[in-house]
C-alpha positions as CSV (number, residue, x, y, z in Angstrom):
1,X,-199.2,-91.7,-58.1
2,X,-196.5,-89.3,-59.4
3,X,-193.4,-91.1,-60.9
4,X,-190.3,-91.5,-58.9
5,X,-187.5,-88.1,-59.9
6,X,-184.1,-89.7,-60.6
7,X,-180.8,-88.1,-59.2
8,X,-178.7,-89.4,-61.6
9,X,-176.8,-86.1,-63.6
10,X,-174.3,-85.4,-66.4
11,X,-172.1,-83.1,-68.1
12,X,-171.5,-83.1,-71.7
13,X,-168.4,-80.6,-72.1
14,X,-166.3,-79.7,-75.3
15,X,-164.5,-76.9,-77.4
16,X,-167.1,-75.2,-79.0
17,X,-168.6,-76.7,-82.5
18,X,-166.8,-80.1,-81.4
19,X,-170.8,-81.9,-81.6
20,X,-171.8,-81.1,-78.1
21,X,-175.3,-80.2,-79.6
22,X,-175.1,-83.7,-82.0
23,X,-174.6,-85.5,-78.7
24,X,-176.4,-84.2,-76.6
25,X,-179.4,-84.6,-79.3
26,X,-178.4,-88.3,-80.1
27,X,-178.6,-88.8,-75.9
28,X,-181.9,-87.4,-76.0
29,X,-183.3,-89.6,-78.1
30,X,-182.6,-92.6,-75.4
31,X,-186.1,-93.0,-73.7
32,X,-184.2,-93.1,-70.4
33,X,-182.0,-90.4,-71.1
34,X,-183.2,-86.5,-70.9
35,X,-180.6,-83.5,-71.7
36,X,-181.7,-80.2,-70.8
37,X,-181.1,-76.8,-73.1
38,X,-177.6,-75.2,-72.6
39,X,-177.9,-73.2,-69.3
40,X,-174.6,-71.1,-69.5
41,X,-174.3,-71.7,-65.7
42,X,-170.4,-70.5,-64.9
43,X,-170.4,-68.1,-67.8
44,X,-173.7,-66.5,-68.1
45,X,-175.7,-67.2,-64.9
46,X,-173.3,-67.3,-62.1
47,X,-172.6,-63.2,-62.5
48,X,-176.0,-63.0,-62.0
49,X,-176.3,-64.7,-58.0
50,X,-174.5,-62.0,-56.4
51,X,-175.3,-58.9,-58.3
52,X,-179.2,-59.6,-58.1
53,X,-181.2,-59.3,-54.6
54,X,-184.0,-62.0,-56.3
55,X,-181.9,-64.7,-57.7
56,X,-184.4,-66.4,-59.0
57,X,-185.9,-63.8,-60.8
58,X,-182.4,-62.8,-61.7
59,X,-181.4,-66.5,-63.5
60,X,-185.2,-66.8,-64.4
61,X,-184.7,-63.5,-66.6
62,X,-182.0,-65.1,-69.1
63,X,-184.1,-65.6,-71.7
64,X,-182.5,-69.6,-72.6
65,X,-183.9,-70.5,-69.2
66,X,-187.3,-68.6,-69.8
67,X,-187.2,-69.8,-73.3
68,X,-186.7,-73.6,-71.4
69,X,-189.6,-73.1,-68.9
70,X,-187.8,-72.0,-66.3
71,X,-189.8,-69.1,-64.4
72,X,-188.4,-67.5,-60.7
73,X,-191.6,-69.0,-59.3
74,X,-190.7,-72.0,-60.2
75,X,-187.4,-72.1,-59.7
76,X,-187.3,-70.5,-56.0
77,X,-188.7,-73.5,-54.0
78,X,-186.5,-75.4,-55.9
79,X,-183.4,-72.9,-54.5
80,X,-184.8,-73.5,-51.6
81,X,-185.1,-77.1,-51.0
82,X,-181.3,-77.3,-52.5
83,X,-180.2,-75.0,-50.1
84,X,-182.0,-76.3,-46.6
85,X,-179.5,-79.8,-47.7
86,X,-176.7,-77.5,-47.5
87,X,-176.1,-76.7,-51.1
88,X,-174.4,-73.3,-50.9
89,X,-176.2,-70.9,-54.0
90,X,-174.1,-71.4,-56.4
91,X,-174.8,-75.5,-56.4
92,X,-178.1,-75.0,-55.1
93,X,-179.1,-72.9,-58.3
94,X,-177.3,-75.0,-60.6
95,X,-179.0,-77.8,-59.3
96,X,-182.4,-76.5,-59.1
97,X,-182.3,-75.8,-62.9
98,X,-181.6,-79.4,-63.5
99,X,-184.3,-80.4,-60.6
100,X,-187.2,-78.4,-63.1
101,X,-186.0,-80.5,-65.9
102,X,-185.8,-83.9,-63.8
103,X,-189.7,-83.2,-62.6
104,X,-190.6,-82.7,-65.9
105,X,-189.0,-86.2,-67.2
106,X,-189.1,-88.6,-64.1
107,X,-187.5,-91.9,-64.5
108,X,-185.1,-90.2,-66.5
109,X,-181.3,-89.7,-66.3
110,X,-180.6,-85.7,-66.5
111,X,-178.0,-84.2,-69.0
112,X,-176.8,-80.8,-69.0
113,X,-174.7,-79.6,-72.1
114,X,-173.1,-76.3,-72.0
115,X,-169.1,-76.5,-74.1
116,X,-168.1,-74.1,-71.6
117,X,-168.4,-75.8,-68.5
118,X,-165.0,-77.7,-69.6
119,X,-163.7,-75.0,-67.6
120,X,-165.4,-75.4,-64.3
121,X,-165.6,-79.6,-64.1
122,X,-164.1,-79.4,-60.2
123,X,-166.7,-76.6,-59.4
124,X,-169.2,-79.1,-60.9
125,X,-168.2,-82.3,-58.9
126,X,-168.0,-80.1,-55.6
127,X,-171.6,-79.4,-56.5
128,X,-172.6,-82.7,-57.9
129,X,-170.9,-85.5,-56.3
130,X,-171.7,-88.9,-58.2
131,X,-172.3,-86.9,-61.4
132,X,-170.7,-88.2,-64.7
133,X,-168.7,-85.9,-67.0
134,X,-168.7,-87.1,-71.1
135,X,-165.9,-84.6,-73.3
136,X,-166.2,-84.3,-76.8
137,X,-163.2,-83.7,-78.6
138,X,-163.0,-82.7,-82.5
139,X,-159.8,-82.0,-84.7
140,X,-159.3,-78.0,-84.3
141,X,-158.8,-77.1,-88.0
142,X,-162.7,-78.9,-88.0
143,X,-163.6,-76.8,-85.0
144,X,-162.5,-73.4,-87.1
145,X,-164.0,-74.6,-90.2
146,X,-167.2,-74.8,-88.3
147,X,-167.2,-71.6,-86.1
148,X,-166.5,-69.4,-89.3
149,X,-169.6,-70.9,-90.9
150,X,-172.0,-70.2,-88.0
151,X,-173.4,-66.5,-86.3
152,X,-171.6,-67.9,-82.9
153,X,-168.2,-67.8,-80.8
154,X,-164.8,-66.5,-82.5
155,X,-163.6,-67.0,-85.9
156,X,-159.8,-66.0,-84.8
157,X,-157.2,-68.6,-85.2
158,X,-155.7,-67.4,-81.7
159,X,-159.1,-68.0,-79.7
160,X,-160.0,-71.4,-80.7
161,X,-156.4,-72.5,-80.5
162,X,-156.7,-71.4,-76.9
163,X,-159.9,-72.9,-76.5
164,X,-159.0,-76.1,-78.0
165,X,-155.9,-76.3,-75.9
166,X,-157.5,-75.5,-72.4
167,X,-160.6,-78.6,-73.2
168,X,-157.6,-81.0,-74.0
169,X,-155.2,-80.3,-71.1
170,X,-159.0,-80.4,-68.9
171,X,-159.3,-84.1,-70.9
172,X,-155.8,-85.2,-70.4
173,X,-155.8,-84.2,-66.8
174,X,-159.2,-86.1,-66.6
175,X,-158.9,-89.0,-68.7
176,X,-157.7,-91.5,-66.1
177,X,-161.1,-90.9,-63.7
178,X,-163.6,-93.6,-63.5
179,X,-166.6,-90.6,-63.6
180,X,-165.3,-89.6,-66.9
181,X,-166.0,-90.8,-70.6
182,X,-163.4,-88.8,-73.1
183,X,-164.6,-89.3,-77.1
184,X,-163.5,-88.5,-80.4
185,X,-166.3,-86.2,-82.8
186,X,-164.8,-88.5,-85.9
187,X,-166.0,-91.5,-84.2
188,X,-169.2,-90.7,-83.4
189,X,-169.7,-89.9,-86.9
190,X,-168.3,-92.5,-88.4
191,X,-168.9,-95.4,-86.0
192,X,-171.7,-94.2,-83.9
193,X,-173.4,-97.1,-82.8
194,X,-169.8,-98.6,-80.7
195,X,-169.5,-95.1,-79.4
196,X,-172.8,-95.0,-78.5
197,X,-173.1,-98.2,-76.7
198,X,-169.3,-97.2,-74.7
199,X,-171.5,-94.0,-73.5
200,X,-174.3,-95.9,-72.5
201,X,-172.2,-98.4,-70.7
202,X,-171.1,-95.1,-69.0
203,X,-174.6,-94.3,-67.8
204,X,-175.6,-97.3,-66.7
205,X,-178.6,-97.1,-69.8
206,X,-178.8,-100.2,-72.2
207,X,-178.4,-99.0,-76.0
208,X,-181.2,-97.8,-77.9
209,X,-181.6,-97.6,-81.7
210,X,-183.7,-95.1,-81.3
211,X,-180.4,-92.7,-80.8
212,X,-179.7,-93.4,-84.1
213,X,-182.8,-92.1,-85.5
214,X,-182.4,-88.6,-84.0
215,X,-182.9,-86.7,-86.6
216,X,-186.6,-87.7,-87.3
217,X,-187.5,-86.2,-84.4
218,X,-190.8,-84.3,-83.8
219,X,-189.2,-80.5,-82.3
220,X,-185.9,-78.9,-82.7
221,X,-184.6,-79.3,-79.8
222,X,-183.0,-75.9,-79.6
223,X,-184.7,-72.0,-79.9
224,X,-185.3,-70.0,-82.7
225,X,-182.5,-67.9,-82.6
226,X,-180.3,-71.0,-82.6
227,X,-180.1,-71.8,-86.2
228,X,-176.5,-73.1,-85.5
229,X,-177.5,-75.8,-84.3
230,X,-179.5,-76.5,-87.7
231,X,-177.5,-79.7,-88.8
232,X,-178.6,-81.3,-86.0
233,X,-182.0,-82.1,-88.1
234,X,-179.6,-84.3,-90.6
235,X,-178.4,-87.7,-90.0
236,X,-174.9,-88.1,-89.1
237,X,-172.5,-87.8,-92.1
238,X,-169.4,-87.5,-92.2
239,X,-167.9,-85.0,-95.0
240,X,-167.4,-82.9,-91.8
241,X,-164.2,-84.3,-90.6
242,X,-162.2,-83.3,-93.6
243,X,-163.8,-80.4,-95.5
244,X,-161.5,-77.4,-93.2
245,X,-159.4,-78.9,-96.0
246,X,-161.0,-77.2,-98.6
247,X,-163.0,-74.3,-96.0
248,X,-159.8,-72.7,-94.2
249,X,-156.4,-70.7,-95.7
250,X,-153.5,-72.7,-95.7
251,X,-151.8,-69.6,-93.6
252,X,-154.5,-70.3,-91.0
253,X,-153.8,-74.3,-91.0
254,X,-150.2,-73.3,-90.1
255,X,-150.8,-70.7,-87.6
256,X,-153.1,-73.7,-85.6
257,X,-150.7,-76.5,-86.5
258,X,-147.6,-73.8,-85.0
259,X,-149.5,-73.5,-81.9
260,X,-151.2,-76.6,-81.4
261,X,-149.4,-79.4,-83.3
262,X,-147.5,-81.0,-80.3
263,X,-151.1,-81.5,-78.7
264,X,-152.4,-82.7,-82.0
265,X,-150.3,-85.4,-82.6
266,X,-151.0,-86.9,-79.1
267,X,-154.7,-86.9,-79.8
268,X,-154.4,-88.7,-83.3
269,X,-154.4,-85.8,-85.3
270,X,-151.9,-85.8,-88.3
271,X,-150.3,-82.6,-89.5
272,X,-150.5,-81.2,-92.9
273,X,-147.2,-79.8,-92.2
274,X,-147.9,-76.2,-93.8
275,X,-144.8,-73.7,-93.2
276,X,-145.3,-70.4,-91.6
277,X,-142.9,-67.9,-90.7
278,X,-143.1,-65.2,-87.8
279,X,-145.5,-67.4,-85.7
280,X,-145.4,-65.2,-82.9
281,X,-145.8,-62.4,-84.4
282,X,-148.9,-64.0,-86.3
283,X,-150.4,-65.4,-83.0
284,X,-150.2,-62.0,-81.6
285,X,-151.8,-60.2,-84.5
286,X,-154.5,-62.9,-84.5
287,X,-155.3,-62.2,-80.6
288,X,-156.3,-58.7,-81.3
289,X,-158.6,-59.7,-84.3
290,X,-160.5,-62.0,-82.2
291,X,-160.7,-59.1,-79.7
292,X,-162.0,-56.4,-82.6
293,X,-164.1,-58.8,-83.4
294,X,-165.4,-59.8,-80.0
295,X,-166.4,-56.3,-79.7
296,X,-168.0,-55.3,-82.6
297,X,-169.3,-58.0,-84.4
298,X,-169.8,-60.6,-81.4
299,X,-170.7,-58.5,-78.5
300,X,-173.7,-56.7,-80.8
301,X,-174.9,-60.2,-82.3
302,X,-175.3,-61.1,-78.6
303,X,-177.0,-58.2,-77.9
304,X,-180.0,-58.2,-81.0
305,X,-180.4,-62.3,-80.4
306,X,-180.5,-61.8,-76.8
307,X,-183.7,-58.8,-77.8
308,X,-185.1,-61.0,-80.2
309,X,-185.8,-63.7,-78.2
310,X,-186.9,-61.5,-75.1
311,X,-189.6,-60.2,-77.8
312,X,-190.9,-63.4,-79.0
313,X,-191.0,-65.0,-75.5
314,X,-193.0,-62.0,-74.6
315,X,-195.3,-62.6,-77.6
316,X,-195.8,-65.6,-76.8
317,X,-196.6,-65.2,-73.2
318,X,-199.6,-62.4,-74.1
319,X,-200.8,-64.9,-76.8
320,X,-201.5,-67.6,-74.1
C-alpha cells in the first residue's frame, strides 16, 4: 500500500547569498521535512509556458529540473491532474513540479527554495492557498562579501542594494501575516537550535537534532555546476557575519550604507558610518557596472554552466 502524499508546501525566499541554500539544507535534514532543488519558477520557467507549444517538454528541458528528475513525461499527467482542479498553467505547472517531489517523499512536508521568488509571494499564495512562506534575511555588506566570492548573481554595489531593498520592503509588508515566518541569517548561525525550533513551530514539525547535523550528510544536495553552494558541507560557523569587514572597500560600505542605511537600522543592523561624497553620482556609475557585467561576464557564465550541465546529464543518460 503506497504511502499517503502530503499537501502541505513552503517557500523559503531571501536576497541572494542571505543562507537560503544553509536553510533549506538544515530543513532537509528533518525526517518529516523535504525541500526540493531551486526551480527558478517566475524567473526562469514561467517565459517558457507561453512561448513553448509542449510545456512540459519545454519546463522539462531546463536542465535543474532534468538534473532533479523531472522529465515532460512525467511531469505532463501531473499538469494535467493540476489543471482538471482548475489550476490555471502557470499554478498548475508550478505545482506539478512540487507534486514529482511530494510522490517521491510521501509523508513529507514539501519545500521549495528559489531567493527570487521574494518577488512573486502573492502570485505564490494565489497558486498555493494554505502554503507557508519562511524569509531569510542577512546584513547586505554580508550579502556583497558573499556574492563577490562566488561564480553567481552581481557583484555591483547598486544591484544588491536593490535586491536587498525590494526582499525587505516584501518582509516588512509581510511580517505581520500568520502564514509567514521572517528570520535573521546571524541567528541561525549563532543560535540555531531556538531558530530552528521557532520554524518548526511554523510547520507544524516537532524539532529534530538531526537538523543540526546537516553537514554529515550522505549527497550534496545541489548539482555539479553548483560549487556555490559548497559551504553548505561545513557546520554552521559564524566568522561569516562580520568578515565583509575585512572582504569589501570601505568606498563600497558607504555607497550600501548611503543607499540602504535608513532600512538597516530598522532591521538591527548598525552602521559603520563611512563618509562618501557624490552618492548619486556613485550609485549611477555602479548601475552601469552591474549592467557591463551582467552582459559579459554573467550572461556567458550562464550560458557555458547552462552547456555543461546539458552535457553531463546527457552522459549520464547514455551511460544508463
Amino acid at each position: 500500500m503506497s504511502k499517503p502524499v502530503r499537501q502541505d508546501r513552503f517557500f523559503i525566499v531571501g536576497c541572494g547569498r542571505s543562507g537560503t541554500t544553509l536553510l533549506k539544507t538544515i530543513l532537509s535534514s528533518h525526517p518529516e521535512i523535504y525541500v526540493c532543488p531551486e526551480t527558478f519558477f517566475f524567473r526562469s520557467v514561467r517565459p517558457r509556458l507561453h512561448s513553448a507549444p509542449d510545456t512540459p517538454e519545454a519546463v522539462a528541458s531546463a536542465w535543474w529540473l532534468a538534473d532533479a528528475g523531472l522529465s515532460s513525461d512525467k511531469l505532463k499527467p501531473l499538469i494535467e491532474a493540476r489543471k482538471n482542479q482548475g489550476k490555471p498553467l502557470e499554478c498548475a505547472t508550478l505545482a506539478a513540479i512540487l507534486d514529482f517531489h511530494a510522490a517521491a517523499h510521501p509523508n513529507m512536508i514539501i519545500g521549495e527554495k528559489t531567493p527570487d521568488h521574494v518577488n512573486h509571494l502573492d502570485a505564490i499564495r494565489d497558486c498555493f492557498s494554505g502554503a507557508k512562506i519562511v524569509q531569510i534575511m542577512r546584513d547586505p555588506r554580508a550579502v556583497l562579501a558573499s556574492y563577490r566570492k562566488v561564480k553567481v548573481g552581481s557583484n555591483a554595489v547598486a544591484d544588491i542594494a536593490s535586491e536587498w531593498a525590494s526582499g525587505t520592503s516584501t518582509l516588512e509588508n509581510w511580517a505581520a501575516r500568520s502564514d509567514f515566518l521572517p528570520i535573521r541569517y546571524e541567528d541561525l548561525v549563532t543560535d540555531p537550535e531556538s531558530t530552528l525550533r521557532d520554524i518548526c513551530v511554523f510547520l507544524g514539525v516537532d524539532f529534530s537534532l538531526d537538523m543540526l547535523n546537516f553537514h554529515t550528510r550522505e549527497t550534496d544536495g545541489f548539482s555539479q555546476e553548483q560549487t556555490h553552494h559548497a559551504n553548505t558541507r561545513r557546520a554552521l560557523f559564524t566568522d561569516s557575519i562580520e568578515a565583509w569587514k575585512k572582504q569589501l572597500p570601505r568606498r563600497d560600505v558607504a555607497l550600501l550604507e548611503w543607499a540602504l542605511g535608513t532600512m538597516m537600522v530598522r532591521h538591527g543592523y548598525e552602521l559603520k558610518g563611512e563618509k562618501i561624497h557624490f552618492g548619486r553620482i556613485r550609485m549611477a556609475a555602479s548601475r552601469v557596472g552591474g549592467i557591463l557585467h551582467k552582459a559579459f561576464v554573467r550572461f556567458p557564465r550562464q550560458r557555458w554552466k547552462a552547456l555543461r550541465a546539458s552535457r553531463r546529464l546527457r552522459r549520464e543518460v547514455q551511460g544508463k
